[in-house]
C-alpha positions as CSV (number, residue, x, y, z in Angstrom):
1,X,86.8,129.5,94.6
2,X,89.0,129.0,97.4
3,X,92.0,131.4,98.1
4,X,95.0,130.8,100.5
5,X,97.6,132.8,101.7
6,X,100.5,131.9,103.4
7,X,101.3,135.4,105.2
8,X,104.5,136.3,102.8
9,X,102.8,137.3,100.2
10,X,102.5,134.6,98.0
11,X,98.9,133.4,97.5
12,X,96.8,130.9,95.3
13,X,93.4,130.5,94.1
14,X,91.8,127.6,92.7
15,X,88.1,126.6,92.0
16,X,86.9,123.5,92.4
17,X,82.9,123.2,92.5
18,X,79.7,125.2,91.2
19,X,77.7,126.8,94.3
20,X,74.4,125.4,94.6
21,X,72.1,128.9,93.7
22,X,70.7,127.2,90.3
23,X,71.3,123.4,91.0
24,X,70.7,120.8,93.3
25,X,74.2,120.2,95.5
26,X,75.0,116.9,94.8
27,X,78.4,117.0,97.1
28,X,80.9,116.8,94.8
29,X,80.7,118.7,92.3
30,X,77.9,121.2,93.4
31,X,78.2,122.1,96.9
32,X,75.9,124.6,99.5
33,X,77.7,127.2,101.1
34,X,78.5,125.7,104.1
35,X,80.4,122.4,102.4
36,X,82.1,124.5,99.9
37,X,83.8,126.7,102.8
38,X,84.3,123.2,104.6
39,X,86.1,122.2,101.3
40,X,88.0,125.4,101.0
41,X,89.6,124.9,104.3
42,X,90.7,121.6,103.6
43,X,92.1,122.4,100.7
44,X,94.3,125.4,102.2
45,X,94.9,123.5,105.5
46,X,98.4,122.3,105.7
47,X,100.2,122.1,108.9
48,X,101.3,125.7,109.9
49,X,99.3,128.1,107.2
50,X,98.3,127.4,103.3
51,X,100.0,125.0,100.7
52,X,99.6,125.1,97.6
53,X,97.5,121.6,96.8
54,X,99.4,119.2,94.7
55,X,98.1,118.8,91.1
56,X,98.4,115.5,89.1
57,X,101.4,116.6,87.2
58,X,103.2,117.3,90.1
59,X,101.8,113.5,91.9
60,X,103.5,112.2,88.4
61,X,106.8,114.2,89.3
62,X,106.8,113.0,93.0
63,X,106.0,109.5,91.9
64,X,108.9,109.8,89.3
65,X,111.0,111.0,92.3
66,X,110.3,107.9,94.3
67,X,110.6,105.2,91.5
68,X,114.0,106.2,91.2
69,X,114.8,106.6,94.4
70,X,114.2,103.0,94.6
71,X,115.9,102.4,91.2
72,X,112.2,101.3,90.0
73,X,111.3,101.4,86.4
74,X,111.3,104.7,85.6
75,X,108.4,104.2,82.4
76,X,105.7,103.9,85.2
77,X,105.9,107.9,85.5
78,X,107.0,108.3,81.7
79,X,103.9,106.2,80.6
80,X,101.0,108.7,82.3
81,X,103.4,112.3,81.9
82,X,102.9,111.2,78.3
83,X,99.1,110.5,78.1
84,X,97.9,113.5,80.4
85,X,96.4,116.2,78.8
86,X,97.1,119.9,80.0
87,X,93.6,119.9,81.9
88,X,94.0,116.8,84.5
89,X,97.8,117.8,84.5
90,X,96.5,121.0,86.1
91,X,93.9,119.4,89.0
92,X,94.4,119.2,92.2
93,X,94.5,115.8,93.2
94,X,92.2,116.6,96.4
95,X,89.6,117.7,93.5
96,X,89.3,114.5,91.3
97,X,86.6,112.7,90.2
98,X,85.7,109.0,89.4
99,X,83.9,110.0,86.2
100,X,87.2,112.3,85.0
101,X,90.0,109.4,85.3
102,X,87.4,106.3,84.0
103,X,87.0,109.0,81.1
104,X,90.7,109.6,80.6
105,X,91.7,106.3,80.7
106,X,88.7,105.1,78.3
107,X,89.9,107.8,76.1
108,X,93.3,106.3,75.7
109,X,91.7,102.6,74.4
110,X,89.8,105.4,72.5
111,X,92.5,106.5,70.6
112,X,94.0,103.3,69.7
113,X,96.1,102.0,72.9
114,X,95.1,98.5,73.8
115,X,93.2,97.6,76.5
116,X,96.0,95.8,78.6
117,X,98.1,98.9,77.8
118,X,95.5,101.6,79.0
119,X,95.6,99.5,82.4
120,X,98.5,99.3,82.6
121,X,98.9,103.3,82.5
122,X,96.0,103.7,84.9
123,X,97.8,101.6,87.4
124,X,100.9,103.7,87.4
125,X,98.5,107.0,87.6
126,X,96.9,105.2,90.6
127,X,100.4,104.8,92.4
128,X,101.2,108.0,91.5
129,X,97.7,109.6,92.9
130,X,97.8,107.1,95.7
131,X,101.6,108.0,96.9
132,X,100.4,112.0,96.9
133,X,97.3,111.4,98.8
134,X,99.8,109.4,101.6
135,X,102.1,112.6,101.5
136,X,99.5,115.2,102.3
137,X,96.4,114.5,104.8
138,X,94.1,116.5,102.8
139,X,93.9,114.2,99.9
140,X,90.9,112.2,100.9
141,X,89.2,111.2,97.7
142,X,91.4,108.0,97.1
143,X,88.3,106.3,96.2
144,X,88.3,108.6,93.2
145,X,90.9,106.7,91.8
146,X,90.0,103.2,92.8
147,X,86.8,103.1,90.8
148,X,87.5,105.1,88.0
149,X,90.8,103.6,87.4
150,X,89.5,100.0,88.1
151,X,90.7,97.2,85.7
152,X,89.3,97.4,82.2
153,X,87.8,93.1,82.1
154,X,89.4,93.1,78.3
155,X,92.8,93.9,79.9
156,X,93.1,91.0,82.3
157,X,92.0,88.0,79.4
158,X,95.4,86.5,78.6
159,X,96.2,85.4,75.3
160,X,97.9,81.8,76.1
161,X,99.0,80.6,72.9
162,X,100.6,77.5,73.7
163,X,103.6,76.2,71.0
164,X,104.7,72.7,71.2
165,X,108.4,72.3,72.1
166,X,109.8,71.8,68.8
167,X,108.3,74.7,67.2
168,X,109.6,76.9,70.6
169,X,113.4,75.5,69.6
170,X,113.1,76.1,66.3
171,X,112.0,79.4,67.1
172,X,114.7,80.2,69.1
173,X,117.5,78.6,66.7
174,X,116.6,80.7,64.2
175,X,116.9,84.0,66.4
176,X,120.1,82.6,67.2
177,X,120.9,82.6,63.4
178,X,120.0,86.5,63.2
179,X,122.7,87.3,66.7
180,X,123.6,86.2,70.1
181,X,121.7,88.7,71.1
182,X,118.6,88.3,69.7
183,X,118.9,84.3,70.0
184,X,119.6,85.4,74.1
185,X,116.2,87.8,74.5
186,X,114.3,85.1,72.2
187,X,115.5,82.0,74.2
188,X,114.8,84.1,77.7
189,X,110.8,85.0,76.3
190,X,110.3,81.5,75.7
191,X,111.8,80.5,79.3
192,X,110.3,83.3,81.3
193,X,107.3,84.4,79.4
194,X,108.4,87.8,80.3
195,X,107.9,91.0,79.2
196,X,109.8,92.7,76.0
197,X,110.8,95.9,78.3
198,X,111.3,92.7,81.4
199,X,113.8,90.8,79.4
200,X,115.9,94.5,77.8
């Protein structure tokens, strides 16, 4: 457990490994003495005195932050704040694991999101993690997120349906039939091959 202070009385702890007494440290997750008080300090160092580390929810917030500071799509935050559960909301980034994010994001394909949509939401969790670990020099475990959140194989096969022309127009001249509108966002998929939340 590592405890910080930063000499106004405001304090934090946090635990983030098992000491080695009945295991075999392994570095990560069970440390010896000495790498857990190496850890400890790099968790608490932060320029001038201790910092509270950032936790995943607030990497979401930042990355939220930044997205629409650059009038980005604002659904890349939106898509992982909805899909985190309360426990990796509550890491420290600095403290993740491989195993912990390729498990959360198999869990969403898990529980019914598709492949190419679970990728999708790993990506933005990536940017997210990645943005926090260039914001604070103690982050160091960006590999973390690089294999565990690697691209699911399923995701990246495309489905290229090709439709001859005249069925593509006659698709389109009926959405025209149904509204402008629709007839517009219709005729723009078939030009652009965009996506739905693309072409809105």
């Amino acid at each position: 457990v590592v405890r910080a202070a930063d000499g106004h009385r405001a304090n934090w702890t946090k635990t983030f490994a098992v000491a080695d007494d009945h295991e075999e440290a392994n570095g990560e997750t069970v440390l010896t003495f000495w790498a857990a008080q190496d850890r400890a300090r790099a968790l608490a160092r932060q320029g001038e005195g201790g910092a509270r580390p950032i936790t995943v929810a607030g990497a979401v917030d930042r990355y939220e932050a930044d997205l629409r500071a650059r009038g980005a799509d604002l659904q890349n935050a939106s898509r992982v704040r909805t899909n985190l559960p309360a426990i990796l909301a509550g890491k420290a980034v600095a403290l993740l694991g491989a195993r912990e994010l390729r498990d959360w994001r198999d869990g969403l394909v898990k529980a019914g999101m598709r492949p190419a949509s679970a990728d999708r939401t790993g990506r933005a969790m990536k940017a997210a993690l990645t943005l926090a670990a260039h914001d604070d020099p103690r982050i160091t475990n960006s590999a973390a997120w690089r294999v565990g959140l690697a691209s699911l194989p399923v995701a990246e096969t495309s489905r290229n349906v090709i439709l001859p022309d005249d069925v593509i127009r006659a698709i389109i001249a009926a959405a025209y039939k149904i509204g402008a509108d629709f007839g517009l966002f219709v005729e723009l998929a078939a030009v652009t091959g965009g996506r739905a939340s693309q072409l809105l």
